[in-house]
N, C-alpha and C positions, 0 to 999 in steps of 0.2 A: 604112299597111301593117299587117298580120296577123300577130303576132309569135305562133311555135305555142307558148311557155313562158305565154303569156294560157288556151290551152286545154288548158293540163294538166289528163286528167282525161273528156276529152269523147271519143266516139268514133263517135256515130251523132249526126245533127243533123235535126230536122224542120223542115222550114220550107214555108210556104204558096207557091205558084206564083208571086207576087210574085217573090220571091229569086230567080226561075230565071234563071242566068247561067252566066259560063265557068267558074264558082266550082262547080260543079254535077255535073261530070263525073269522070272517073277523073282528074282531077290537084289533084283536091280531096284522093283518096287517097294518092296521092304525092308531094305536096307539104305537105297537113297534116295526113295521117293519121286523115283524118274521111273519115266515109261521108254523104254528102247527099242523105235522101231526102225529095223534095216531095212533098206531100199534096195533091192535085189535088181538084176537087169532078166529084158523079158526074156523067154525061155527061147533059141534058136536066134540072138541075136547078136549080127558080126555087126565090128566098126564100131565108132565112138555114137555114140545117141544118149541127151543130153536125159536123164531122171528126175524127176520128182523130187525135188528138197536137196538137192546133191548140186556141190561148188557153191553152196550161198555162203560158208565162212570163208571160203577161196575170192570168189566175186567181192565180197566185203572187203577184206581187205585191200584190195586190190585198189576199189573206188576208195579209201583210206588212204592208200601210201601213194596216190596221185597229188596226194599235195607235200608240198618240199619238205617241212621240218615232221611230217609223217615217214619220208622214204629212208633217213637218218636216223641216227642217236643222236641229237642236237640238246639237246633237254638234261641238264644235271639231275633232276627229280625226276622221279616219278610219276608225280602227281602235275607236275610240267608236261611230260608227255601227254597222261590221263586228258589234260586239258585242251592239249592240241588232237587228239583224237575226233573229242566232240567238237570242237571246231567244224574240221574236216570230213562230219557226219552233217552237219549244221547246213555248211557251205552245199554238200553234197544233195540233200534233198530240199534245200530252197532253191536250186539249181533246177531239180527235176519238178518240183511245184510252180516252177516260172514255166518251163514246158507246155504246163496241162491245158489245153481249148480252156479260155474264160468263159462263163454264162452272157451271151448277148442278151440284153433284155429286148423284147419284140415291138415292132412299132404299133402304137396302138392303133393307126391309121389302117395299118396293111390286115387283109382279114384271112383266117386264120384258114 
């Protein structure tokens, strides 16, 4: 059973056409206070093609278990693990924030 204090937090849910169930409808609303909208593939469409909101919990973890004491059970606790998660979230998008074009500031000599 689906206890709603598991999704504190959550209010829209993507999920692939698989999912589609009674779970799906307006008493998904009313009963968990989630909105469930499937991502359907377009109509006439062969081969793999990537959708809309679909493999970001796949993709996530994935950039997650790239780091060593992620790929394992290495962690006696729980909350050990919980800790090296965000780490490994941490590491991950100050990784991608060193990435971004910095802001050059303009010479004030050179004319615009």
């Amino acid at each position: 059973m689906l206890h709603t204090a598991s999704l504190r937090g959550l209010r829209h849910v993507w999920a692939d056409q698989g999912y589609e169930g009674p779970l799906t409808g307006r008493d998904t609303k009313t009963i968990l206070g989630l909105t469930v909208e499937i991502v359907y593939r377009q109509p006439g469409q062969k081969g793999f093609q990537v959708l809309p909101r679909r493999w970001v919990i796949e993709r996530t973890l994935a950039w997650i278990s790239r780091r060593r004491r992620c790929a394992r059970d290495y962690e006696r606790l729980p909350q050990h693990h919980a800790t090296m998660v965000h780490w490994a979230a941490i590491i991950h998008m100050t990784r991608r924030l060193a990435r971004l074009p910095q802001h050059q500031p303009q010479d004030p000599k050179q004319p615009l």
